[in-house]
KOLGU-606860 format. One record per residue (C-alpha): residue in one letter; x, y negated, z. Coordinates in steps of 0.05 Angstrom, whole numbers, padded with zeros to 5 digits, always signed. Each point is the difference from the previous one (the first is absolute). Layout:
// KOLGU-606860
AXYZ/...
This chain:
// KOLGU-606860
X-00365+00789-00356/X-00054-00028-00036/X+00025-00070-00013/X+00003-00051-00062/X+00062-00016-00028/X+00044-00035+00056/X+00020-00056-00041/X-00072-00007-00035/X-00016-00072-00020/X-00083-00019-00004/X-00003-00066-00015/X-00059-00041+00050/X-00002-00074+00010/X-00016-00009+00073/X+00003-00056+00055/X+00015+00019+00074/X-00009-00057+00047/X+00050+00005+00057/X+00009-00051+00047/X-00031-00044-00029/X+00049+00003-00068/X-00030+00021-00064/X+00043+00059-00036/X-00006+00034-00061/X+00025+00067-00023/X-00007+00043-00063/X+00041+00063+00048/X-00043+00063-00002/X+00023+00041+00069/X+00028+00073-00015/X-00033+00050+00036/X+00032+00031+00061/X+00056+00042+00001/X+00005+00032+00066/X-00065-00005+00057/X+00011-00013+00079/X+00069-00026-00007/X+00013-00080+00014/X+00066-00038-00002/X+00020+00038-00061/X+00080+00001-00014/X+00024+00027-00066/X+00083+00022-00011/X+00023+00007-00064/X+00047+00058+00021/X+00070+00017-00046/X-00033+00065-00010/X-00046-00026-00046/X-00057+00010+00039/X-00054-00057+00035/X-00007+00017+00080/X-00065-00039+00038/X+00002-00007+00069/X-00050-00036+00042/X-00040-00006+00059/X-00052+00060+00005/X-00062-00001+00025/X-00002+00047+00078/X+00075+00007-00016/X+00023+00020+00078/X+00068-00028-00013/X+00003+00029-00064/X+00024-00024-00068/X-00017+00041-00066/X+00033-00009-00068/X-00035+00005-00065/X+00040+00016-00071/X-00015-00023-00069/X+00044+00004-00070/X-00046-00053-00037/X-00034-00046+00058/X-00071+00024-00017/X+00008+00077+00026/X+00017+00004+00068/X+00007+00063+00046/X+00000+00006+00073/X+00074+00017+00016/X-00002+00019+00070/X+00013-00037+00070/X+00061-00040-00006/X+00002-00025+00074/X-00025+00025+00062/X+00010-00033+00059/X+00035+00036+00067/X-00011+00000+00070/X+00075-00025+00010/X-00020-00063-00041/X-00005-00073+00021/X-00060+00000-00038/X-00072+00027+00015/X-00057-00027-00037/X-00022-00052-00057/X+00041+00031-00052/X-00002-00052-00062/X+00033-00023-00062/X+00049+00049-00012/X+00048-00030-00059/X+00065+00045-00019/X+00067-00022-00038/X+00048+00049-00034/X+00074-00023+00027/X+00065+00036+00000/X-00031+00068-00022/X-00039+00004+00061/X-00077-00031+00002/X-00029-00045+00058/X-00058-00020+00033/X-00023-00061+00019/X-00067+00011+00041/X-00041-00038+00064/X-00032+00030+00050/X-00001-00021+00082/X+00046+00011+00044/X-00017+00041+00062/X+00045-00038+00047/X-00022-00073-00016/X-00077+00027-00036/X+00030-00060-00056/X-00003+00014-00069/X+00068-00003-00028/X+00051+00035-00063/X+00022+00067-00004/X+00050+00035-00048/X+00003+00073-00013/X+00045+00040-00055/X-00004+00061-00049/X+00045+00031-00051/X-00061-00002-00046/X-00055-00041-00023/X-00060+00047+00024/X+00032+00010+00069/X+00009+00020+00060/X+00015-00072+00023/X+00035-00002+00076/X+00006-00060+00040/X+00064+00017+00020/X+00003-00064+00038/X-00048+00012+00048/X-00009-00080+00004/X-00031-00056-00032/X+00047-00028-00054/X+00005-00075+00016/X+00011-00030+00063/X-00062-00052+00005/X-00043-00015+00057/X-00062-00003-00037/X-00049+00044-00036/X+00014+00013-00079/X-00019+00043-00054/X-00002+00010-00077/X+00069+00009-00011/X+00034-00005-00070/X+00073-00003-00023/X+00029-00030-00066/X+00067+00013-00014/X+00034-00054-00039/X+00080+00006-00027/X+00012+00036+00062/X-00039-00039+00052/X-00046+00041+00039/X-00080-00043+00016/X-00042+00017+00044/X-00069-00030-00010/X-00051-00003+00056/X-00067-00034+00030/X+00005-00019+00072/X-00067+00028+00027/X-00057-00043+00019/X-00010+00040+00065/X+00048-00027+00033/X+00024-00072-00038/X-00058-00054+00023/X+00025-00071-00033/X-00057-00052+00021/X-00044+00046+00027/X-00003+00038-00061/X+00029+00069-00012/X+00034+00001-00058/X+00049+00043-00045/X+00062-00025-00035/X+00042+00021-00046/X+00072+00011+00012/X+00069+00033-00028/X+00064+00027+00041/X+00061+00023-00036/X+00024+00075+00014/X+00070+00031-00003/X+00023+00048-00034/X-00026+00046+00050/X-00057-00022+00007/X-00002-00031+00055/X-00019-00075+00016/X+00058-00053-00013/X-00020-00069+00022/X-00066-00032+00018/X-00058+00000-00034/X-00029-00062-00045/X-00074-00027-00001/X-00017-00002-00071/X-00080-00020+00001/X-00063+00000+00035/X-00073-00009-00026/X-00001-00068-00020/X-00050+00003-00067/X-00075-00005+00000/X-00010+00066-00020/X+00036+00024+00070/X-00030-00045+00041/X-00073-00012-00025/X-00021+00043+00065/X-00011+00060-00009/X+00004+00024+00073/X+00000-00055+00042/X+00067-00012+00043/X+00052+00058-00047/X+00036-00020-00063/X+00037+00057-00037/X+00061-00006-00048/X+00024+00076-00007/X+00015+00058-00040/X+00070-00032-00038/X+00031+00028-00061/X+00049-00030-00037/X+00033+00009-00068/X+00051-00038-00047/X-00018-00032-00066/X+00054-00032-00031/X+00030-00060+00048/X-00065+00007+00039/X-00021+00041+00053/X-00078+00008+00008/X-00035+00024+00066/X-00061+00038-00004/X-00049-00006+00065/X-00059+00007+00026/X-00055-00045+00035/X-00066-00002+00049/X-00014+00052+00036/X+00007+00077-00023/X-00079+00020+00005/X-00024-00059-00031/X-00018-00017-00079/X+00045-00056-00002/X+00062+00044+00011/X+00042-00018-00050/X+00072-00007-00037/X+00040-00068-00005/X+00063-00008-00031/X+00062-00049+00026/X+00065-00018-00037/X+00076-00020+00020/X+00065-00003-00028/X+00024+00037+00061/X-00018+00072+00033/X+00006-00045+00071/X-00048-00049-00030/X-00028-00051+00003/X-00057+00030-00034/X-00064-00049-00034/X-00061+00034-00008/X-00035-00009-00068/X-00050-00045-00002/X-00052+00044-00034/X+00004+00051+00047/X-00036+00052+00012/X+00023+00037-00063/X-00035+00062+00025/X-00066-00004+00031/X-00061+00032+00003/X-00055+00013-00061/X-00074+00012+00030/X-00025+00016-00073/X+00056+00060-00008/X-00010+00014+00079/X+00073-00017+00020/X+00010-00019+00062/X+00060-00030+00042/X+00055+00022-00046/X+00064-00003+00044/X+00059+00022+00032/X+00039+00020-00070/X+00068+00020-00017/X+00040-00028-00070/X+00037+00052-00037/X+00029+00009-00064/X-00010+00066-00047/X+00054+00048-00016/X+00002-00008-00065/X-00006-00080-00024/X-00010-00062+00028/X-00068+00008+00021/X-00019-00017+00065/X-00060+00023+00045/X-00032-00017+00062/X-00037+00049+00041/X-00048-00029+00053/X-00062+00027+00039/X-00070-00022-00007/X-00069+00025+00046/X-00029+00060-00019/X-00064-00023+00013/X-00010-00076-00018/X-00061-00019+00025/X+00018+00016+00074/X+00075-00012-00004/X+00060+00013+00039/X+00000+00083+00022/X+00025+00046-00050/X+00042-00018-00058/X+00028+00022-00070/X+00056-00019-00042/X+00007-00037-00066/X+00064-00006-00047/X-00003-00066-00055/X+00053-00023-00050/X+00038-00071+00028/X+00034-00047-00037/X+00037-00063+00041/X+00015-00073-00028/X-00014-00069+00010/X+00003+00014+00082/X-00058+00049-00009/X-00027+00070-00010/X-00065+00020-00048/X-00034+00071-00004/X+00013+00026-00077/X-00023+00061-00026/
């Protein structure tokens, strides 16, 4: 693959103006990693090897897996889901997210529901990393009567989290449809245990400055533990548009309640490097140090927006409630 150095740091002074706040970054934006893939989900498997999942472009109910030893070489591995006939599900396969647990490996995936046409959570299970993954459920994992998707679990001294976004297809608050952010604890099968809690909806001007008229997005969680804090990833504004982005909330509790950072977005886009609507990411850490990563999508082609997407990998660090870009 004909890319620079993943972790390659060009240093640029340069102002993006974003609802109406004035930000300035010295972050020069790796090149892409993987092409027509969105939602991107890295494990850090215990064989020593980095797995990607994601949402592919024409998929058909399809999830494929790509493999990589460094994070900057990565291989198409193969289909690692396929949906069946027998399945609850049938179409608007996204955000597939997979956890290794008990020497078996899960996944967490939405698509819609052919009985009820709503968008809800699925979980399906393999003995490896690459696949096959079965639902062998044959159901949607929580018990909710309302669209959700972008599913993500923490696991934290034993406690099971199950991170979601209540769709804004179906949850109209004021006349305005509008996703949320919420958690659910699982057991330790898997299975929902209690009911869910609201965590946060848009509430900042960059999620509410109007992008599209009427909808409000908060989506796309991911959350990871720094010390005594634990820091949410997300994602804002609508998916096709330039001002997707990445904001970053904070708690001293998995359940919440969660306080968004002030100077958030911490990820937007860059017209001078033609980056646009970086979103939907997942936090991981490396397998062999304390580095951490987060792997989010951006449009493949900037100018129009939205459409086809690719995949980028930066260096995180955490503190002081939030997250910065590093080389």
């Amino acid at each position: 693959m004909n890319c620079k150095p993943l972790f390659f740091l060009a240093v640029s002074m340069l102002t993006i103006t974003l609802a109406g706040c004035r930000k300035e970054t010295t972050y020069q934006f790796p090149n892409a990693l993987v092409k027509n893939l969105a939602d991107p989900f890295v494990l850090a498997a215990s064989d020593g090897t980095y797995y990607m999942y994601g949402t592919s472009t024409n998929s058909g109910g399809a999830f494929k897996v790509w493999r990589s030893y460094n994070l900057e070489d990565w291989t198409e591995a193969g289909t690692a889901f396929n949906n069946t006939r027998d399945n609850w599900a049938y179409r608007d396969f996204w955000a597939p997210e997979v956890i290794e647990y008990r020497d078996k490996f899960y996944m967490f995936y939405t698509a819609r529901e052919k009985e009820t046409e709503r968008l809800q959570i699925g979980i399906a299970v393999s003995d490896a990393p690459q696949g096959p993954f079965i639902d062998e459920r044959k159901r949607p994992l929580l018990e909710l009567d309302y669209a959700v998707i972008d599913a993500s679990v923490f696991i934290d001294d034993d406690l099971i989290y199950l991170y979601y976004a209540r769709d804004c297809s179906e949850n109209v608050v004021d006349g305005v449809h509008r996703s949320d952010i919420y958690v659910v604890e699982l057991d330790e099968n898997l299975e929902q245990k209690g009911q869910p809690i609201f965590l946060f909806s848009p509430t900042q001007a960059w999620e509410t400055h109007g992008v599209q008229d009427g909808w409000l997005w908060n989506e796309g969680p991911s959350v990871i533990k720094v010390e005594d804090q634990y820091y949410m990833t997300y994602s804002g504004n609508p998916y096709y548009a330039f001002e997707y982005a990445i904001g970053v909330a904070t708690s001293q509790s998995p359940t919440g309640p969660f306080e968004k950072y002030e100077g958030n977005p911490v990820v937007q886009g860059d017209r001078d490097q033609d980056v646009s609507g970086p979103g939907h990411n997942s936090i991981f850490r490396s397998h062999d140090g304390p580095k951490t990563y987060i792997a989010y999508h951006v449009h493949m082609n900037p100018t129009v927006g939205g459409g086809e997407r690719e995949v980028l990998i930066s260096e995180v660090r955490f503190g002081e409630r939030k997250m910065i870009l590093v080389k």
